[in-house]
ROKE-475857 format. One record per residue (C-alpha): x, y, z; residue in three letters. Coordinates in steps of 0.5 Angstrom, whole numbers, plus 2048, in hexadecimal, padded with zeros to 3 digits. Layout:
residues N
XYZALA
...
This chain:
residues 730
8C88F6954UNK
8CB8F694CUNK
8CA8EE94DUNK
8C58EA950UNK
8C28E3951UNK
8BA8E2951UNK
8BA8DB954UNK
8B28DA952UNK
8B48DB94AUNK
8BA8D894BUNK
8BE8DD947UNK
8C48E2948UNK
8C38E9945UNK
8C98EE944UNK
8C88F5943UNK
8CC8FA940UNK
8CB90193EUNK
8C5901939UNK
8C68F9938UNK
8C38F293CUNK
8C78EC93AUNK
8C18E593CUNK
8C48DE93EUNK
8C08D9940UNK
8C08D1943UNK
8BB8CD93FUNK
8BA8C6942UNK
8BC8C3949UNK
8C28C0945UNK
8C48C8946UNK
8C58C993EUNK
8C78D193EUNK
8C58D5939UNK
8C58DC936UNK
8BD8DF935UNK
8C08E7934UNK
8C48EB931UNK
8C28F2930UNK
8BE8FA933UNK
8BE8F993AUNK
8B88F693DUNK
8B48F7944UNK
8B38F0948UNK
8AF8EC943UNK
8B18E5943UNK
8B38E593BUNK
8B58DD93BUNK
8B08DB937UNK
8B48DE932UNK
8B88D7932UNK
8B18D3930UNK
8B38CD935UNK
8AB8CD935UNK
8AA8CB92EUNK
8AC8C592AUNK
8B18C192CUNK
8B18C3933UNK
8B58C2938UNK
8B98BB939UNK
8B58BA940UNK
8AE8BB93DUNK
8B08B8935UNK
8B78B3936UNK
8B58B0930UNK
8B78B692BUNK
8BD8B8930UNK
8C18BA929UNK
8BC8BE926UNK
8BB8C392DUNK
8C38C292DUNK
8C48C5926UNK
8BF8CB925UNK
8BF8CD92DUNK
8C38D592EUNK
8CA8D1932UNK
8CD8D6936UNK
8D38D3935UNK
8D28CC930UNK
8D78C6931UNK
8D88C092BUNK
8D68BA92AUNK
8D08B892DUNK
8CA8BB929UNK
8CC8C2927UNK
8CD8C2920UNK
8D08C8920UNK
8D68CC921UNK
8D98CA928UNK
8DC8CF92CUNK
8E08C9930UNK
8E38C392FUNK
8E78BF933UNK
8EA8B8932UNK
8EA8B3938UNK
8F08AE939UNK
8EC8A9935UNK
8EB8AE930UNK
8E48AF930UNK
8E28B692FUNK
8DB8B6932UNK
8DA8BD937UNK
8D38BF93AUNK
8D48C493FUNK
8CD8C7943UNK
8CD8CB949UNK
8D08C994FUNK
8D08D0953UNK
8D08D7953UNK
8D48DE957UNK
8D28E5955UNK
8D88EA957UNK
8DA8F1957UNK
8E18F3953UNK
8E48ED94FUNK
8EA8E894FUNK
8F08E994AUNK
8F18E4945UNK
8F78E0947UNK
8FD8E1942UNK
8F88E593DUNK
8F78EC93BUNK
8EF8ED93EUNK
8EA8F493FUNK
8EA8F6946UNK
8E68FA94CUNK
8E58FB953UNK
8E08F8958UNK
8DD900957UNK
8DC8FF94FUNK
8DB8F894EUNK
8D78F294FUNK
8D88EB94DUNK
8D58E494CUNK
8D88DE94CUNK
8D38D894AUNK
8D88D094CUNK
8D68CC946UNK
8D78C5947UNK
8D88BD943UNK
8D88B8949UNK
8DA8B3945UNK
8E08B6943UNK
8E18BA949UNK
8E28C0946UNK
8E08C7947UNK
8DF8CD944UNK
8DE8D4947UNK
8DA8D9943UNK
8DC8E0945UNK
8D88E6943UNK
8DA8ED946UNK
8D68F4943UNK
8D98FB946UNK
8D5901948UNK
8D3905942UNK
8D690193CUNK
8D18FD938UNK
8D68F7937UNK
8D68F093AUNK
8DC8ED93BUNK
8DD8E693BUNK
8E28DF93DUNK
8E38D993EUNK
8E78D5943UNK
8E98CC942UNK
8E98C8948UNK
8EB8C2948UNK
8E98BE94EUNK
8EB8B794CUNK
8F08B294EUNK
8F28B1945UNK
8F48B7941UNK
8F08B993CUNK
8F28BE935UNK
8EF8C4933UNK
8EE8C492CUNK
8E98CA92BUNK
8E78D0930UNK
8E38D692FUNK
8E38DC933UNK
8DD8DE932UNK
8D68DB92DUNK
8CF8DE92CUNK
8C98DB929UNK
8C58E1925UNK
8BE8E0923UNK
8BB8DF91EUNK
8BC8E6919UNK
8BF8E8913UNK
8C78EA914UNK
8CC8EE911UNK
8D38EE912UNK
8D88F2914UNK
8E08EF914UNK
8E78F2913UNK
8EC8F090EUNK
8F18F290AUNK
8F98F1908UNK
8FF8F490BUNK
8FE8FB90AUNK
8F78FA909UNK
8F58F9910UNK
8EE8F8914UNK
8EA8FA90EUNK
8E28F990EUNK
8DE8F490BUNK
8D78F490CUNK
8D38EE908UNK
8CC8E990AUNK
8CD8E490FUNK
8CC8DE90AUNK
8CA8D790CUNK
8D08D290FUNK
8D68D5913UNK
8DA8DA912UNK
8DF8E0914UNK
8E68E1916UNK
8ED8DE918UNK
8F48DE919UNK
8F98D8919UNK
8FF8DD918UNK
9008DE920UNK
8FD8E5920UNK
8F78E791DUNK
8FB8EB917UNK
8F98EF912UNK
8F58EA90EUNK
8F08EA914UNK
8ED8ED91AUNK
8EA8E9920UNK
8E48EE920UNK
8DC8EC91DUNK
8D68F091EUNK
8CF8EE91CUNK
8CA8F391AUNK
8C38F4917UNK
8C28F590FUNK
8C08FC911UNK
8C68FE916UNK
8C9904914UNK
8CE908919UNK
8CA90B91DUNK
8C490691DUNK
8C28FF91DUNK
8C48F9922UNK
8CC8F7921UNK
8CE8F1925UNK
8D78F2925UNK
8DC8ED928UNK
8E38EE929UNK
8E88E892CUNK
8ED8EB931UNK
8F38E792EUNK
8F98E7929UNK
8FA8E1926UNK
8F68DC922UNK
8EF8DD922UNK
8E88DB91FUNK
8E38E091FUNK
8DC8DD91BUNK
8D48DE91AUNK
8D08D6919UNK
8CB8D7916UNK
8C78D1916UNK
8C08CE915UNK
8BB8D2919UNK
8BE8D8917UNK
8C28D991DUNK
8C98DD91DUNK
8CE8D9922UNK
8D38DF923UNK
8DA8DD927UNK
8E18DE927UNK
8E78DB92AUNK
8EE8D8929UNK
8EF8D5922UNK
8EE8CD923UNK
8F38CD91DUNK
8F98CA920UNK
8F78CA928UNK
8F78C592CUNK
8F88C6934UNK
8FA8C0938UNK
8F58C293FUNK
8F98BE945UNK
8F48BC94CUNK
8F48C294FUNK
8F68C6949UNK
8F28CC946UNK
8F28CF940UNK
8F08D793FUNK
8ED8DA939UNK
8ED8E1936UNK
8E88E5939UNK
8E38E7933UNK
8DF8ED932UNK
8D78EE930UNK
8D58F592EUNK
8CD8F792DUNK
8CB8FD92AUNK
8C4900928UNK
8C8906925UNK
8CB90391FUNK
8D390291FUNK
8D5908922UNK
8D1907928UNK
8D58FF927UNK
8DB903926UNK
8DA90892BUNK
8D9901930UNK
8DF8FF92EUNK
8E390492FUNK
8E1906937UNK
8E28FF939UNK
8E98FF936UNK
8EB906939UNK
8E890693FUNK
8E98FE941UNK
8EF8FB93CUNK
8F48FF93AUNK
8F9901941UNK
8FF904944UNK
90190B944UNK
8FF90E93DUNK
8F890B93EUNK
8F591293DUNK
8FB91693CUNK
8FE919935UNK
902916931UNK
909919930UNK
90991B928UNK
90E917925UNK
91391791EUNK
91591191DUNK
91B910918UNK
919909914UNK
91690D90DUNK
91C91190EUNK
92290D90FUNK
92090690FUNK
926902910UNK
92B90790FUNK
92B90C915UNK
93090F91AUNK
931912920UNK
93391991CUNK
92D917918UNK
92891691DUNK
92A91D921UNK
92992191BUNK
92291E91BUNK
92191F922UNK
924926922UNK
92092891DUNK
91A92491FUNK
91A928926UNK
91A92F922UNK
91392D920UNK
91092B926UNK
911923926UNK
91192092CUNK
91591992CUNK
91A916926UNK
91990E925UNK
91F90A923UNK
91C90491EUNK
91F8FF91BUNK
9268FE91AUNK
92A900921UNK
92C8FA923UNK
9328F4922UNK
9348F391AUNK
92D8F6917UNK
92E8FA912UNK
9278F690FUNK
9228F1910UNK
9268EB90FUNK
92A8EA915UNK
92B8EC91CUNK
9248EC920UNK
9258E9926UNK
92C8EC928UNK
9298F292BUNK
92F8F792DUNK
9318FD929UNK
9358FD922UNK
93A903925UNK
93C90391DUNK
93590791CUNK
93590A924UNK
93C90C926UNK
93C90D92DUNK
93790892EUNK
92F90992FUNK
92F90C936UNK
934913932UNK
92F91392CUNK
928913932UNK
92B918936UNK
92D91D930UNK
92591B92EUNK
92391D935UNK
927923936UNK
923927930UNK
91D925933UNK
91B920930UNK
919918933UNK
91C91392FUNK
91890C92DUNK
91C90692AUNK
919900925UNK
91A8F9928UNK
9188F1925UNK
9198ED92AUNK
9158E7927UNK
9198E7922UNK
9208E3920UNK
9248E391AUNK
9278DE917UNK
92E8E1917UNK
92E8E491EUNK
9338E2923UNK
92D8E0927UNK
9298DB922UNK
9328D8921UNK
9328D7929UNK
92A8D492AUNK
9288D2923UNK
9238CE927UNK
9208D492AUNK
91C8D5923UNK
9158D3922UNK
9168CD91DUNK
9148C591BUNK
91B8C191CUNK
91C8BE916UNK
91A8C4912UNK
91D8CA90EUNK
9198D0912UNK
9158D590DUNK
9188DC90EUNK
9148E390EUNK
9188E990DUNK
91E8E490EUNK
91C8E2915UNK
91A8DD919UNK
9158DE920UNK
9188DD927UNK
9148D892BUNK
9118DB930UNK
90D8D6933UNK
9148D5937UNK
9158D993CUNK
91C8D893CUNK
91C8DB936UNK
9188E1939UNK
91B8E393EUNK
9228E393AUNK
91E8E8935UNK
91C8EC93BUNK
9238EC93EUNK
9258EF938UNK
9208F5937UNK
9208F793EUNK
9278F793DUNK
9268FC939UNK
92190093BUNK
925901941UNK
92B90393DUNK
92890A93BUNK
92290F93CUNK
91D90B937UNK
91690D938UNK
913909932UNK
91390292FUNK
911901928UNK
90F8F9928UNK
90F8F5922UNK
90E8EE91FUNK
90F8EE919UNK
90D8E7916UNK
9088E1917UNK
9098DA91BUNK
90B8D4917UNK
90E8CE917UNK
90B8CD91EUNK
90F8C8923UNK
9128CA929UNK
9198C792DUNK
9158C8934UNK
90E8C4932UNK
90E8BD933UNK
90B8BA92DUNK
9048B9930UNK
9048C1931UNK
9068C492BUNK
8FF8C6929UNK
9008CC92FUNK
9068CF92BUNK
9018D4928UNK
8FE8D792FUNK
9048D6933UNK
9078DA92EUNK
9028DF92EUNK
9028DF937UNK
90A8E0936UNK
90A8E6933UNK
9048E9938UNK
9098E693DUNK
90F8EB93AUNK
90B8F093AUNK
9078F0940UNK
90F8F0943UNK
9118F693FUNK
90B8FB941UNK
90C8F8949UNK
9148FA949UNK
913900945UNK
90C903947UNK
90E90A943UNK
90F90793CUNK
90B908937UNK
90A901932UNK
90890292BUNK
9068FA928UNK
9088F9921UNK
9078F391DUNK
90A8F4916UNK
9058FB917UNK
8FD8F9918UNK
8FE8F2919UNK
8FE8F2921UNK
8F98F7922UNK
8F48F3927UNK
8F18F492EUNK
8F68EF931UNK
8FC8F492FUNK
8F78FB932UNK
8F88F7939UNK
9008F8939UNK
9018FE934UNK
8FC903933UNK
8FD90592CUNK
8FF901927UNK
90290191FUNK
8FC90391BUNK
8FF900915UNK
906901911UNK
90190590BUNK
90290C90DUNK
8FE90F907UNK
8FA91390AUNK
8F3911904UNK
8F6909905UNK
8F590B90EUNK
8EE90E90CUNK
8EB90690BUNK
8F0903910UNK
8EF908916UNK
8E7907915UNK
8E88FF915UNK
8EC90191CUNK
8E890691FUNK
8E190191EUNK
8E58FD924UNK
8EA901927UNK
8EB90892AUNK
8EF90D926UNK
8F490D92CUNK
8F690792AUNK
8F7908923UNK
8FF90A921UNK
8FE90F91CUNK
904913918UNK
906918912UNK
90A91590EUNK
90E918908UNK
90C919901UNK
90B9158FCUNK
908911901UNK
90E90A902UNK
908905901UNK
9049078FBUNK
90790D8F8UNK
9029128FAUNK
90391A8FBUNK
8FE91C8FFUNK
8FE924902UNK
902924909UNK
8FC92790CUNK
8F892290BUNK
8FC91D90DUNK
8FC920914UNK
8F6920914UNK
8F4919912UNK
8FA918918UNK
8F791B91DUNK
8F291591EUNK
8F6912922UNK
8FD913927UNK
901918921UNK
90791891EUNK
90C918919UNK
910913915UNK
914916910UNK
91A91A910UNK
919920912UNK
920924910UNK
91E923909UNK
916924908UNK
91492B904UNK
915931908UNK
90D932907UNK
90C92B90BUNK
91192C910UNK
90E933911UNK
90792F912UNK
90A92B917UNK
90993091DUNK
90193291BUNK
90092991CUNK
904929921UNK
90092E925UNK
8F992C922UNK
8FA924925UNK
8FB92892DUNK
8F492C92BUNK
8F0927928UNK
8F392092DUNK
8F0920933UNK
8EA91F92FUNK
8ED91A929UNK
8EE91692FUNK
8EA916933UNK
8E391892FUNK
8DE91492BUNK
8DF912924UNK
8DB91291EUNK
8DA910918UNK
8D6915912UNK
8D991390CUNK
8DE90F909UNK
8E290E903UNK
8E2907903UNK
8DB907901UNK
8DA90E8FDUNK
8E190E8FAUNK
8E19168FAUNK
8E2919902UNK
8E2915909UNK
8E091990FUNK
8E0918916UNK
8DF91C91DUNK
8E291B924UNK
8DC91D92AUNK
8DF91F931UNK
8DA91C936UNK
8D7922939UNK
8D5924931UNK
8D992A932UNK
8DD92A92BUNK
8DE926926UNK
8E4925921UNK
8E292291AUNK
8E6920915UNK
8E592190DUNK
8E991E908UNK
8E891E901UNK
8EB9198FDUNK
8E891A8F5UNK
8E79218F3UNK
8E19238EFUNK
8DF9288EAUNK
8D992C8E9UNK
8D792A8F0UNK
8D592E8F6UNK
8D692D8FDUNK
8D5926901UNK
8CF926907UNK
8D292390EUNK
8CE920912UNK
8D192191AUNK
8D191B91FUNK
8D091B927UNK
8CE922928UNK
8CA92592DUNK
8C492792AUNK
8C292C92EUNK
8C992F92FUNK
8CB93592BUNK
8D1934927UNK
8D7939923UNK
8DB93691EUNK
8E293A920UNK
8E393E91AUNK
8DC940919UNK
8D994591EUNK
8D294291DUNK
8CE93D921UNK
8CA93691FUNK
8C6932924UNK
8C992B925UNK
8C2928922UNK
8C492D91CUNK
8CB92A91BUNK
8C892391BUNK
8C2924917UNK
8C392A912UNK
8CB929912UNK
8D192D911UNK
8D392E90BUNK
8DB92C907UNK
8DD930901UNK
8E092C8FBUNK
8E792D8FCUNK
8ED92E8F6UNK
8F19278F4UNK
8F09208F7UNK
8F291E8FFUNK
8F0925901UNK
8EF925908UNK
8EB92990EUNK
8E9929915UNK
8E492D918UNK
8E392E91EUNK
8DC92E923UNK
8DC932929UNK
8D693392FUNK
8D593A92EUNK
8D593E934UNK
């Protein structure tokens, strides 16, 4: 079994791949705590490790210094308000409004498989793959339960958790803060790693000690960002890519989130993440419950591509869903660089008919099809087509895509409403907004409230209706701005403080509604590029806009801090048009293929107007992506260099599971004179294997490609690119 209870040490142990995770109940008060995180253990009790022997004991053999055990011992999941000084993960005001929670354990129950989440995106598996622990905590002076759940999978190194509220009570009670998950660290020297970043700067890594007091990441914006990601990993000083103990958490979520490290007086690291408490207040009525995010926890004694490795088998194998789970991706042109607003359907053919010449599988209408949209500051909301650009109406313009061969994919914001829009004239109401306030635009829109579910199924209706209008086989869904003004016409005045989550459960609703009633599409999330590249968005879509920067030396920085968490599958990744539209670079068309290839490929320019020696490029990539995907797709990322840290070149590779081949791709960023060539060191091979370098007809043992390396010729110019290719030798 993966879990389970040893009744005379009264501890739970939960075994994944190569890792134990260690909890234990100190005194007979029922205190639950963590004593281990780390390589896999045998059957030794290790809850020593949570020093309930040591001063200040326990509160049944020392009650005279309950705040001292309180405040030092490892909480498994801490509450507020009556001795532990530090962060909290809950706090709940009861209707007198005190704020005092303890919660011990009640009762426990092991199964296989494990339960979804109600209304949240969560991992998933069967009775034969998962098992999971559920541990009832409970306050009985408030009547108030909390279950703790705990699932692993077979062969995944990841510990999955949530929590659940119960209230139990006759009055009801207001949540002010839930976290998903929290996790004391013993005493050790830390880094960090956190992404940060800006609008087509997305996810970039920052690695820095874990200094004493709290500290990490959030989002207030209703979504991560771009700024922000709900991801940390602690890691030894020592840690590398390859070796080392690296601690990463994850929140499956895509809203306000508060991801953060305390370090406190003993030298201890308190690791959680949650709902951002910014702004929430949940009112939790007798009888009521309350769902929190699921959350994941990753050990790797591998440094971060064994992190990232985790990461990315949990996500493929029991996050992401539905028909294109383990399918290619079509390869698609997408006409926003090319056209912006000003397209037609003449226009949009002549792409398409040129496009399939070259072997591109699906044409994607962005932005502008729709109501008075000749540019971004009007018409969201009034989704029905503007048959002044598509005379004959979308259906004539989908079949024409359709009859060269081509699948034809379409841009929607349903989120979104403008404030000249026959939409916003006939509901102003339907706008997030605070009465009595002028509301802050964005992009000359405002937000529609999502957590009114009148509103939701208005919105449905309508992209249903055009999603059965014509062959549409791809949706791209965007969001093109933060929440603000927060008030909602739907929510009493005691309730506004749910205006956040709900909006974020009204948007999973939308979509899970989407991928139910039209099972074949293909959804493509987007938020203004990157901002909304998170775990909850994978449950619903399995590829998601990498970011709206398609340079391909700015993708390097961006795609590495994504790929840290996220398979390649799921990154959006295109070859765009040059000078590159959002910083002015000209980079190689062969390079910028390249670089795309890590992720689901495609074009986004205007491919009748390129250079012919581009155009004529198209073909080789295209061929090169149904070579090289099912190993893009499916393989085992790693990390050998990156220009982010030596402002020369980057370097990575994909491995297939069965070591048979490898892909590495070489960019390199600054030329260099007088230099001679640059040794490779390759990842993940099998030693013992013989490989070929296709191209060469020598073989290399894998050690010696791993040991002794290959070796990459200096190339002539800046943003030069090369992929090798590593096969078995048989």
């Amino acid at each position: 079994m993966a879990i389970r209870y040893n009744e005379k040490n009264k501890s739970f142990q939960l075994d994944t791949k190569s890792a134990s995770y260690v909890i234990g109940i100190a005194d007979a008060e029922g205190f639950v705590g963590h004593a281990y995180f780390g390589k896999k253990l045998g059957e030794d009790d290790v809850t020593y490790l949570m020093r309930a022997q040591e001063h200040p004991f326990t509160p049944e053999s020392n009650s005279r210094d309950r705040l001292s055990f309180l405040d030092c011992f490892p909480m498994e999941y801490p509450t507020g308000g009556v001795g532990d000084f530090r962060e909290s993960a809950i706090a709940v005001r009861s209707s007198s409004g005190h704020r005092g929670l303890q919660l011990t354990l009640d009762s426990y129950n092991i199964y296989r498989g494990k339960k979804p989440l109600d209304g949240l995106p969560a991992t998933w598996g069967s009775e034969e793959d998962t098992e999971t622990l559920e541990l009832v905590l409970t306050d009985k002076v408030l009547n108030i339960k909390a279950v703790l759940s705990y699932s692993v999978f077979d062969g995944i190194d990841a510990v999955v958790r949530s929590v659940k509220l119960y209230n139990e009570s006759a009055e009801p009670v207001f949540i002010e803060r839930i976290m998903s998950a929290s996790m004391d660290m013993d005493n050790k020297e830390y880094d960090k790693i956190l992404l940060n970043g800006s609008w087509a700067r997305e996810r970039h890594i920052e690695r820095t000690p874990v200094n004493y007091g709290i500290q990490g990441m959030s989002s207030v914006r209703g979504e991560e960002g771009h700024q922000t990601h709900p991801f940390m990993a602690l890691l030894d000083k020592t840690a590398t890519e390859d070796v080392g103990d690296v601690y990463g958490i994850n929140l499956i979520y895509s809203g306000n989130f508060l991801t953060l490290a305390d370090r406190g007086q003993f030298d201890t690291v308190r690791l959680m993440t949650g709902i951002n408490p910014e702004g929430f207040c949940w009112k939790l009525n007798p009888g009521e419950s309350f769902q929190a995010p699921e959350a994941v926890l990753v050990y790797s004694g591998e440094g971060l591509n064994g992190m990232s490795h985790a990461f990315h088998d949990l996500y493929r194998t029991h996050l992401i869903r539905g028909e294109y789970r383990h399918k290619k991706r079509p390869i698609l042109i997408n006409n926003w660089e090319a056209t912006y607003f000003d397209f037609t359907t003449e226009k949009l053919l002549a792409i398409a008919k040129e496009a399939s010449k070259l072997g591109i599988e699906m044409l994607v209408m962005d932005d502008g099809w729709f109501g008075n949209r000749f540019d971004d500051n009007r018409a969201l909301g009034d989704w029905f087509v503007n048959e002044e650009k598509l005379p004959g109406g979308l259906k004539y313009l989908v079949d024409e895509v359709n009859k060269l061969g081509m699948k034809f994919g379409i841009w929607l914001e349903p989120e979104m409403i403008s404030p000249d829009s026959d939409l916003y004239r006939a509901h102003p109401d339907w706008a997030i907004q605070i009465p009595g306030r002028v509301g802050g635009l964005a992009r000359n829109q405002y937000v529609l409230d999502m957590s009114r579910t009148e509103i939701q199924d208005y919105i449905f209706d309508l992209v249903a209706g055009i999603l059965r209008s014509a062959n549409i086989e791809y949706v791209k869904w965007d969001m093109n701005r933060p929440l603000s003004d927060l008030g909602s016409y739907g929510l009493s005045a005691e309730c506004q403080g749910e205006l956040y989550h709900r909006y974020v459960l009204g948007v999973y609703r939308l979509q899970e509604r989407l991928v139910t009633e039209f099972p074949h599409l293909l959804l493509e999330n987007c938020s203004g590029g990157g901002a909304r590249f998170d775990a909850g968005m994978l449950y619903y879509s399995p590829q998601i806009w990498c970011s709206d920067n398609t340079d391909a030396i700015e993708r390097l920085s961006i795609q590495e801090g994504t790929a840290l968490i996220y398979p390649l599958s799921a990154m959006g990744a295109h070859v765009s048009d040059c000078p590159n539209h959002t910083v002015g670079r000209v980079t190689p068309f062969e390079t910028r293929g390249y670089v795309a290839l890590a992720g689901t490929f495609g074009y986004e320019l205007d491919v009748t107007k390129i250079p012919e020696e581009d155009r004529k490029m198209i073909p080789e990539q295209v061929a090169m992506y149904h070579k090289y995907n099912d190993l893009v797709r499916t393989g085992d990322y790693y990390r050998i260099a990156s220009y982010r840290q030596n402002h020369m070149y980057d370097c990575y590779m994909v491995v297939a599971k069965d070591k048979s081949e490898a892909l590495v791709t070489f960019v390199q960023v600054m030329g260099r004179a007088n230099s001679h060539s640059r040794r490779i060191l390759l990842k993940g091979l099998c030693p013992d294997k013989k490989y070929r370098i296709e191209g060469e007809d020598r073989t290399y043992l894998g050690s010696t490609l791993m040991q002794a390396g290959i070796l990459v010729g200096n190339m002539w110019g800046d943003y030069m690119g090369k992929l090798i290719h590593i096969v078995e030798a048989r």
